[in-house]
N, C-alpha and C positions, 0 to 999 in steps of 0.2 A: 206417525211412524215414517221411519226415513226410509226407506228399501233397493239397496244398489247394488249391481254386480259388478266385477272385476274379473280378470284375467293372468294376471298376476307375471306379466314380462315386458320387456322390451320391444323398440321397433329394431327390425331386422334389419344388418348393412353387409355390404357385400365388400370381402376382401380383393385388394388387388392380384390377378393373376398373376402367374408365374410361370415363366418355362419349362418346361419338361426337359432334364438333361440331354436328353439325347435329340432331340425337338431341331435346336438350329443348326445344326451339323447334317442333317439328312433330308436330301430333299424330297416331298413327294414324290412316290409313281407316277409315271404315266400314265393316265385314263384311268387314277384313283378316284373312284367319286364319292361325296361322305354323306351322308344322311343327317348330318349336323355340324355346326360349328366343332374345330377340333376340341376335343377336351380342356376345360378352365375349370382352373380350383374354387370353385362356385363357394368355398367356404362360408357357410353362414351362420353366425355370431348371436348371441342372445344377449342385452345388458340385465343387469341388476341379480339376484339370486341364482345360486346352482342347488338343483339338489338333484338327490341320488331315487332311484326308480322307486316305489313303496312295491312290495311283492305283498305284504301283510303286516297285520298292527290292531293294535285297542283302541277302541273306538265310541263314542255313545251314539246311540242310534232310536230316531225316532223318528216313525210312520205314520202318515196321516193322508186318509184318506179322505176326501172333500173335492167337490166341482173347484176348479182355479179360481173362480172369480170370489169365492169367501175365502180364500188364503190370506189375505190382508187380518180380518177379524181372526183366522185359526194361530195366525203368528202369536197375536197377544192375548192370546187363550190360557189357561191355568192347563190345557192338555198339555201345552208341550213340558210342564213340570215331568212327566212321567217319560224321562231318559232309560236306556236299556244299556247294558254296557257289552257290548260284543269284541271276537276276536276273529277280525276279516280278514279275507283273503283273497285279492286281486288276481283270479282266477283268468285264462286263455280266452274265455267266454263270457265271463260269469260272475257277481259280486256275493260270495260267500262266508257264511258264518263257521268257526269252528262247534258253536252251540247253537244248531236248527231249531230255535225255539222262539217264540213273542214274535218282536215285527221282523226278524230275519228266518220266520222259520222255511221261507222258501229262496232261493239266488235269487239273486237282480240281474235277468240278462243284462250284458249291454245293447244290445239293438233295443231293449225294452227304455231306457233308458235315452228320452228325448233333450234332454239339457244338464247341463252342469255348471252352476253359476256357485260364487262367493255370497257366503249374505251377511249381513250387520244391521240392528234396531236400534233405537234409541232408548235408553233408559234400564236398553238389558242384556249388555254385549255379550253375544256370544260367538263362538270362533264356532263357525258354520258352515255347511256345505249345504248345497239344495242338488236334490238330483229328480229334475222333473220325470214320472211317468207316468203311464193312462191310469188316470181315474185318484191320482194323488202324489203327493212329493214322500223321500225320504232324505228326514234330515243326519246329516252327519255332525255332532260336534267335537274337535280335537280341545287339546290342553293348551298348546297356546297357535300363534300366527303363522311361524316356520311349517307347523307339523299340519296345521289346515292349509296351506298352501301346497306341502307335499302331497296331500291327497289330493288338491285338487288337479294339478299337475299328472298325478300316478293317472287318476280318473281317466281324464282326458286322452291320454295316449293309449291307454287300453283300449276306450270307446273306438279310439280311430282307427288303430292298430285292428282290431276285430271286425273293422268295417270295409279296411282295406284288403281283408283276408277275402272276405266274402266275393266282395266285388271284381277282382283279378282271380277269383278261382274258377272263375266262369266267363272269360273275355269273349266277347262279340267282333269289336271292331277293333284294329290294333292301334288305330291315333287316338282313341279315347285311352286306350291302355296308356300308351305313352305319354300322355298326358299326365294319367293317374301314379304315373309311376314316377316322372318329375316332383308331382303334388307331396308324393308320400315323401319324397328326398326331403323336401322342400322342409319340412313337416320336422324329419328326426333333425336335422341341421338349427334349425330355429328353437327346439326344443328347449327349456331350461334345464331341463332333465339329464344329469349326465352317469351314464350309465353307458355300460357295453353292448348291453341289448336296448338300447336305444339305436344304436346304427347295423347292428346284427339283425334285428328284426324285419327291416325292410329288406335289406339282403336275403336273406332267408324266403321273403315273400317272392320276391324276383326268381329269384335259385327256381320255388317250386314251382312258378309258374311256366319258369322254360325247361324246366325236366318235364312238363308235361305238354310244350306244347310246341315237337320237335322238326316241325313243317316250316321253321319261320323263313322267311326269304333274309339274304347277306342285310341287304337294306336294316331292316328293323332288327337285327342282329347289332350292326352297328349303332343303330339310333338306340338300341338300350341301354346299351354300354358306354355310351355317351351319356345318359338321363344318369346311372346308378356309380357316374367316375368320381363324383364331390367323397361319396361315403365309403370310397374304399383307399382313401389317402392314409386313413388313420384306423383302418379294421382290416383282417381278413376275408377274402372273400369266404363263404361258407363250399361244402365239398361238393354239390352240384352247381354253381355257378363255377367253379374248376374247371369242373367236365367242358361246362360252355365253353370258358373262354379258352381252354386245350385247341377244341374243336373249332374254334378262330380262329387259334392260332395255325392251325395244319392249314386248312381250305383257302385262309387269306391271309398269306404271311407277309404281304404287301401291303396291307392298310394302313392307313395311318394312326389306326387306334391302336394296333402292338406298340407304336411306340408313344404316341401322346398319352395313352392312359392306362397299359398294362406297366410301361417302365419304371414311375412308382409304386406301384402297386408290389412289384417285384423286388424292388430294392428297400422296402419295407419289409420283405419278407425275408429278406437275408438278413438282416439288421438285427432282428430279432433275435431272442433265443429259442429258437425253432424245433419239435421233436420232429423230423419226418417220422417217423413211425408211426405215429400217432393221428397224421396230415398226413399222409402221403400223395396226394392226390392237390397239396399244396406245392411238394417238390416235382410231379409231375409238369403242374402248368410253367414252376419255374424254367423246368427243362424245356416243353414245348416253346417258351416264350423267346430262349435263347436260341433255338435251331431257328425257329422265325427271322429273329436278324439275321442270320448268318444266310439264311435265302436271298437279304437284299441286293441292290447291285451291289455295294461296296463290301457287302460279305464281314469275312474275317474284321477288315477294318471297324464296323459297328460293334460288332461282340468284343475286341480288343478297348474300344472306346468306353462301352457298358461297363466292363473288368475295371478301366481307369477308374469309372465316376466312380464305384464301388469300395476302392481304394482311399481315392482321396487323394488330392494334390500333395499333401503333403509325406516324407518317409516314412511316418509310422501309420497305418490305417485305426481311425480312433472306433472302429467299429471290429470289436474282439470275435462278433458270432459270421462274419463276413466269408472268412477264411471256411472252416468249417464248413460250412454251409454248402459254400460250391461246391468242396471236393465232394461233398455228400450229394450231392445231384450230378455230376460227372461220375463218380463210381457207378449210381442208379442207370444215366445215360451207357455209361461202357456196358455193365454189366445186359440191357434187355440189346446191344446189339448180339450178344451170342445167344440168347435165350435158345434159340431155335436147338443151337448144337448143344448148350446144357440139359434141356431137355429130352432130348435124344437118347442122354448118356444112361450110362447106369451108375449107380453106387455114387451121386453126385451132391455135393453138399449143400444147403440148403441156401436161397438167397442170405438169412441172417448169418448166418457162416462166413460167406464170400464177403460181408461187410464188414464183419468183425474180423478179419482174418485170422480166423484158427476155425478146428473144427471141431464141433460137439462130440462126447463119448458117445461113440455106438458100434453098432454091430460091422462097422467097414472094416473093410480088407486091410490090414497096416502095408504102408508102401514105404518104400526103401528111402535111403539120402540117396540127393544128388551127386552121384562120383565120376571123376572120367571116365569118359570113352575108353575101351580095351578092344584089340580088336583080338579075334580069335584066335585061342593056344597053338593052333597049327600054320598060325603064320611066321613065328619064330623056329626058325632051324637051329642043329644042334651048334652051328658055328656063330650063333646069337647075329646072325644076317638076315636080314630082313627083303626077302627077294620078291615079295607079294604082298602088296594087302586090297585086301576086297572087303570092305566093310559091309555086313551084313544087318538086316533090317534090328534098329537097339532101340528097346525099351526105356525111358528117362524116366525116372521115379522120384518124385518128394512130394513133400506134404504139400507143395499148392500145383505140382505138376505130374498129370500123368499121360503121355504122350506118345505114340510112335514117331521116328524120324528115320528120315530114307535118305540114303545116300545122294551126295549132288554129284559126286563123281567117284572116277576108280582109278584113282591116278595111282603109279608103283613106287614109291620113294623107296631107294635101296642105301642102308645106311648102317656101320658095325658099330654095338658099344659092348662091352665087359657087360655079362647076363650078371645079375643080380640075385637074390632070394625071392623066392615065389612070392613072398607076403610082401617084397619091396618094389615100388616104380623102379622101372630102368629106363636108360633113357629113349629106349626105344618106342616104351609108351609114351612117356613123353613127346614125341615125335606125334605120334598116332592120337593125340589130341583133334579133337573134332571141328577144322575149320574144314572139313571135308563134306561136314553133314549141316543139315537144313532142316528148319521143324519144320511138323507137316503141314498139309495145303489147307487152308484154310480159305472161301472164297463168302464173302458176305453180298447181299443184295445190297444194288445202288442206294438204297435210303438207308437202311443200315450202316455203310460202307460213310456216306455225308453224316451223319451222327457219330461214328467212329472218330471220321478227320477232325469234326467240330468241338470235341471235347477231350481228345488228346491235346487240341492247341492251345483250349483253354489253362490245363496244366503247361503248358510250356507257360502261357503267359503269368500264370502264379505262382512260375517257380522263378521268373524274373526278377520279385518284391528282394529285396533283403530281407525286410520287417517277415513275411509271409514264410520263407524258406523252411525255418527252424519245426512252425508248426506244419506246413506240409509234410517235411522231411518225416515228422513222425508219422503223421496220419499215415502216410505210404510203406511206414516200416513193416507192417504186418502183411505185405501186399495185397492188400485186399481184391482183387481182381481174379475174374474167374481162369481155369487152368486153358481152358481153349485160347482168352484172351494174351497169353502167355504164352502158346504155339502159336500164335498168329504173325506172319513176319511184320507184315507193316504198323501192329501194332508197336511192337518190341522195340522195333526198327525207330520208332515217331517219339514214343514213350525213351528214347536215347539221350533226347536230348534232357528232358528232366534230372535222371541218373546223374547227367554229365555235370549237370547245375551243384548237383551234390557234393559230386567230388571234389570240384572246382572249390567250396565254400571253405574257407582256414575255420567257421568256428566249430568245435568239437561235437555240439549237441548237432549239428547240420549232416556233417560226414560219417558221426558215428552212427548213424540210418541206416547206412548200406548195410549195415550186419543184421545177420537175423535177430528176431526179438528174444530166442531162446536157441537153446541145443538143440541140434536135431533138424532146426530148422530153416531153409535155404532162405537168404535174401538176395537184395540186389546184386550184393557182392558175389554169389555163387552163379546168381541168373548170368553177369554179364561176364562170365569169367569164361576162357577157352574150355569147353565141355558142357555147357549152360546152355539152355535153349535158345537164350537172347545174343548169346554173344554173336557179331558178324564182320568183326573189325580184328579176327588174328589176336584177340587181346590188346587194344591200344588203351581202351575205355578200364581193363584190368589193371593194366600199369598206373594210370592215374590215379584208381582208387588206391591201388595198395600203397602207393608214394607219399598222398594226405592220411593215410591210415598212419605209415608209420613214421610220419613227422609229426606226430600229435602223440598222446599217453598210448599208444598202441604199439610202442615200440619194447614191445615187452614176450617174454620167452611165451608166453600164452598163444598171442598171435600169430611168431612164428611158429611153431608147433602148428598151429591150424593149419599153418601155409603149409606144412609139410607134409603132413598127412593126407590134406585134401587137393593142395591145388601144385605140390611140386613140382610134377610136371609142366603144365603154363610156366611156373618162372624159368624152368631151365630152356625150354622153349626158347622164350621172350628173351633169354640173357644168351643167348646162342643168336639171335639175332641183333644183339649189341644195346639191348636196353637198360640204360643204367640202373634204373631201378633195382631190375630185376636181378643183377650182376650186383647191385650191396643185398639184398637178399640173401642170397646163396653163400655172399662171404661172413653174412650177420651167421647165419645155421649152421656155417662151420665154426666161427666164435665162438657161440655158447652151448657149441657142442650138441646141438638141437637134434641130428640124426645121429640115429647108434648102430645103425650099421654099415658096416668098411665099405662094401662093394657100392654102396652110394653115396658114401662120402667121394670114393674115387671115382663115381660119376659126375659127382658135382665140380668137384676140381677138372675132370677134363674138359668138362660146360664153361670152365671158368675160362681154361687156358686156351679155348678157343677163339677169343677174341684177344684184341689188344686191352681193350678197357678191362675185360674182366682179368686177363693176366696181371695189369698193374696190381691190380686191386688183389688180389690174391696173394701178391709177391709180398705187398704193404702189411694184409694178413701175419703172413709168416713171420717179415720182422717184427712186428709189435707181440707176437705170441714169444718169439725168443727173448725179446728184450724184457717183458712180463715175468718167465720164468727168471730169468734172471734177476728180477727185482724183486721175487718170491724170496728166494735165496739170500739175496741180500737181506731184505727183509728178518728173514729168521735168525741172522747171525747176527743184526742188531738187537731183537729185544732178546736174543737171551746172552745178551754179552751183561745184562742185568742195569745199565746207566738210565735207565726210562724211566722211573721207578713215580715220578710225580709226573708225567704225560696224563694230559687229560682229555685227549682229542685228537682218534683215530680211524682215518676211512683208509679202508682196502678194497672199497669197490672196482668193480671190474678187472680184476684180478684174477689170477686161479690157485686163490689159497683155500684149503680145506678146513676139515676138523681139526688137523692134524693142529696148524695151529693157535687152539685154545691153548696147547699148553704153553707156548709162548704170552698168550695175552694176558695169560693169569697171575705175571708176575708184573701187572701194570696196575695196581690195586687203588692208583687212584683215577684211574679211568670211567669219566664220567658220558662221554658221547662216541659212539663205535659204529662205523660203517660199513656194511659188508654188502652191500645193494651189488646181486650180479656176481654172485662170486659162488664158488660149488664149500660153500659153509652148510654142514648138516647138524641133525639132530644131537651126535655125539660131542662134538662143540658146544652145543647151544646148554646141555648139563653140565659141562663144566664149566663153563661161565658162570650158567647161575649158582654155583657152590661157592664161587669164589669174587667173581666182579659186584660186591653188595654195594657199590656207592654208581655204578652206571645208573643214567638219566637217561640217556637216548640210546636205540638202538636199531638201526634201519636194516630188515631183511628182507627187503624186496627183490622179489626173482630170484631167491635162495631153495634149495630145495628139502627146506625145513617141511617136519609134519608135524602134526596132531603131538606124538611123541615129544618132540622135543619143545616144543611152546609151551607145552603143560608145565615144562621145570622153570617156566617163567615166573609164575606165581609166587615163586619164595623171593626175586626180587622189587622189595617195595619201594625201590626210589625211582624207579623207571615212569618215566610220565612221556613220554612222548616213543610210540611202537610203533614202526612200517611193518608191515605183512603183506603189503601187496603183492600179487602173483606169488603166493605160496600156496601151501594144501591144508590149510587150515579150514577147522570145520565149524558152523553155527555150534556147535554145543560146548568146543572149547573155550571159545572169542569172549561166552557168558561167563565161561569159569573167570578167565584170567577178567575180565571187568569187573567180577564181585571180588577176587583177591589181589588186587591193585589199587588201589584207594588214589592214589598220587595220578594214577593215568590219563592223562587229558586230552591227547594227542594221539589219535590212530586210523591205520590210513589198511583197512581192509579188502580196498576192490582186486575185482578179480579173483574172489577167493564164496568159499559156499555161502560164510556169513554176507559176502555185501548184497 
């Protein structure tokens, strides 16, 4: 008989190291001292076979109890004809049966369990395991060579893995630990076994033995962390070895181990697709590990350099969960510098709230929209002069702000306009616009206050990306940020320049952020707007949103309307101070007729004709509205003078023709495309067309102030394949009618309206 054991791997080699990104750019501290060589990717390789961990499996199983020295004669025995077939199970401890019966009616500890060899005979091959213990062997045989290897492989790492438990759950000396804890590295690294709990395991082992043994001195703090840096290139660290290296991170944020071997660690964790919710205490240490840098000498410089490598040299960053990631640790970061004040409060929404930006149905108080500043009924006299204002302590209400704000000063501006209607701005509110007021004091502790600075600037820095902008811009639309952090000046103040990055950006999905995610609901564009908690610049940062707002599709009755109802005041403001903007605004809302009542129409015009620019502009106004009517008129004396009669392509946009006439258009019967985008065309029109115009194909009425009513008589025309309705009042219930009796419709362009 031949009788041989194997092992079934390779000889171990060691990869060449590698730099740490951040490594030759930062020099040591002074009077850093390491406990080790700095961290090297000790990667180590196994040749020949992989396999995957055995948790459990079918197996034959045969036990023989006999003195070792007649093992030779029991091998070629007729016993071991008598196989058992079991269904094991590589238990934390334990080698167990799911059927306790014959030779496994009791576990195989592993401590019980002195060897584990391969074995092979001559004349009777079987695929075999030997598992010496006192007092006899248990043989294992699998079906073929892969799956006895897997076992013997699964065996072995349990044996050791159980052994290394025992041994570090009860540490003595800390250089034998240290050792033993290299050994075990040493151990998963070389492993053939490729499994996740193969490098998780020791982790884990490590984790409990420094959650239990929280005396250690920095020294062997560092020299572990140094022994267990190979296994965490390519794993998570588990949620108490977090806690440690947190707790590293605060007390020695000058080591060289933050940066030689938490920096991949952490940039592995970004990389990923990561739940914080789930980890929390993963984004913790990412957090702690970034305020680390920011302690060094060069500061800001390292965390702006970490951001880089994170990025990638190249314009696009090929790492999608990168983005994400951060702003998700800077929210956490922003968010526990106020904790102190969110706590305090009452009626205050919940961290998941404040991350999600919006707030859960419950029993809270419903708070008001953000609107200007008014200052009190008794500071207008009956001669609409304004001889006084004392602004008195004002309430700011919206869904992510609820605030007190105290006056900064009490200055008297004294100034006449034509009184208006109680329900309308006049300009003297206008006036009384709130660059007079300041939100309230908000004063944070020094390390709070350095956590604050450190993580505002990291959004400065990621809103520098172009690649990155698009999906910041969103993450940020909801404002996810607590309401204190939103009274706080130096927040608002720092967090400006983000905003600005916004406005700045031409592409639509970037600047269309600034608005709120829904109705009702303030964004950035209200925060930094004159009457806004954030605003502190008179409205400068206003102007340039509203400017990219409506040089883009926002240049639509929708928008101004908003403008008018909520922030009229600011533009007449701004356009009284000569901003051009805000001066085509006010002339855009007399255009399209946007205010309906006189006495602020004639505010506005006297807003206009206060300056030079806006008088131009005004004047320009008037001629183009006269010469308009005039081309209305012409207009109607053309088509009903009756010679159009085969015209097959007609735009009256921007125009001020009504209903009135369809009865003109109806004598154009071979009119197949019709433009009325912008013009005061109603629902009365829109019936008599469809009675009459049955060969129209296109018909654009965007910014018309068609309804429900009159779209509905759209349906009886079936040649119509391509429909504008944008900015109309059209409803989800109609939009399905007219697509199921339109057959031909191919084309339609809905936004702005309840269906988009």
């Amino acid at each position: 008989m031949d009788l041989t054991s194997s092992s079934g791997g390779g000889d171990p080699r060691q990869i060449e190291e590698t730099k740490p990104l951040l490594g030759g750019d930062v020099p040591a501290p002074e009077g850093t001292k390491m406990g080790a060589v700095p961290c090297r990717r000790a990667l180590l390789l196994c040749n020949g076979m992989r396999y995957k961990l055995l948790q459990e499996g079918d197996i034959q199983v045969c036990v023989i109890r006999h003195p070792r020295t007649f093992l030779s004669k029991i091998l070629t025995s007729k016993f071991l004809r008598r196989w058992e077939p079991h269904h094991l199970t590589l238990a934390d401890n334990s080698l167990a049966s799911a059927t306790p019966t014959g030779y496994m009616e009791n576990s195989v500890s592993y401590s019980a369990i002195e060897d584990v060899q391969l074995l092979s005979w001559e004349n009777a091959p079987k695929y075999c395991l030997q598992l010496t213990i006192p007092g006899g062997t248990v043989l294992l045989q699998a079906a073929n060579s892969y799956l006895r290897d897997q076992w013997f492989h699964s065996l072995q790492w349990k044996k050791k893995i159980y052994k290394y438990k025992k041994v570090l759950s009860n540490p003595s000396r800390w250089e034998v630990v240290l050792k033993e804890i290299r050994t075990l590295v040493d151990m998963a690294l070389t492993s053939p076994l490729q499994d996740d709990s193969i490098n998780q395991a020791p982790l884990e082992i490590v984790s409990k033995l420094l959650s239990e043994n929280t005396n250690l001195t920095t020294q062997e703090h560092e020299n572990i962390i140094v022994a267990i840096a190979p296994l965490l290139e390519n794993n998570h660290p588990p949620p108490d070895l977090c806690e440690f290296f947190c707790k590293h991170c605060r007390e020695r944020p000058r080591s060289m181990v933050v940066i030689e071997v938490f920096t991949p660690v952490v940039q592995r964790i970004l990389k990923h697709n990561m739940d914080f919710g789930k980890c929390p205490r993963l984004r913790l240490f990412t957090q702690e590990y970034i305020l680390a840098l920011n302690e060094l000498n060069a500061g800001m410089e390292v965390v702006k350099k970490f951001i880089q490598s994170m990025h990638g040299p190249t314009g696009h960053c090929p790492h999608p969960r990168v983005l994400p990631n951060l702003v998700a640790v800077c929210l956490a970061a922003i968010y526990s510098c106020y904790e102190e004040f969110i706590n305090s409060r009452d009626n205050s929404p919940s961290l998941k709230e404040i991350r999600n930006g919006c707030q859960q149905p419950c029993d809270r108080k419903p708070t008001l929209p953000l609107r200007l500043l008014h200052p009190s009924p008794d500071l207008v006299s009956q001669e609409a002069t304004l001889s006084e204002a004392r602004l008195k302590s004002v309430v700011v209400a919206s869904s992510e702000i609820h605030v007190e704000v105290e006056p900064a000063s009490t200055a008297k501006p004294t100034l006449t306009a034509s009184a208006g209607d109680d329900n309308e701005p006049n300009l003297i509110d206008c006036l009384m616009v709130s660059p007079a007021c300041s939100t309230m004091s908000i004063e944070l502790g020094p390390q709070a206050d350095r956590t604050l600075g450190c993580y505002v600037e990291i959004l400065k820095l990621l809103s520098d990306y172009d690649d990155w902008r698009p999906s910041l811009a969103s993450l940020l639309q909801p404002i996810p940020f607590p309401k204190e952090a939103l009274a706080h000046e130096k927040f608002t103040k720092e967090l400006k320049y983000v905003i600005q990055r916004f406005a700045e950006d031409p592409r639509q999905e970037v600047h269309s952020c600034l608005l709120s995610v829904r109705a009702g609901k303030d964004g950035w564009f209200q925060l930094y707007s004159p009457g806004g908690v954030a605003c502190d610049d008179d409205g400068e940062l206003f102007a340039s949103m509203v400017h990219i707002l409506m040089g883009s599709c926002y240049k639509t009755k929708k928008f101004l309307l908003s403008l008018a109802e909520n922030k009229l005041g600011p533009c007449m403001l701004l356009a009284l101070r000569g901003n051009q903007t805000m001066v085509e605004i006010l002339c855009l809302m007399l255009e399209y007729n946007i205010i309906d009542n006189n006495d602020t129409q004639l505010q506005i015009i006297s807003t206009l004709e206060s300056t030079g620019a806006g008088k131009r502009m005004y004047e320009q106004l008037c001629d183009r509205q006269r010469e308009l009517k005039e081309l209305d008129a012409d207009l109607a004396r053309l088509l009903s003078s009756g010679s159009f009669g085969n015209l097959e392509n007609l735009s009256l946009a921007f125009t001020n023709v009504t209903s009135a006439c369809a009865e003109h258009l109806i004598k154009l019967p071979s009119l197949k495309q019709l433009n009325l985008w912008s013009t005061q065309f109603g629902d009365a029109g829109l019936r008599l067309l469809s009675e009459h115009l049955t060969m129209l194909q296109v018909l654009n009425l965007c910014e018309t102030p068609v309804t429900d009513a009159g779209l509905l008589a759209l349906s009886s025309m079936k040649s119509l394949c391509s429909l504008n309705m944008n900015s109309t009042k059209l409803s989800a219930d109609t939009y399905e009618d007219l697509k199921a009796k339109l057959p031909n419709l191919k084309e339609v362009d809905v936004r702005y309206t309840e269906a988009w």
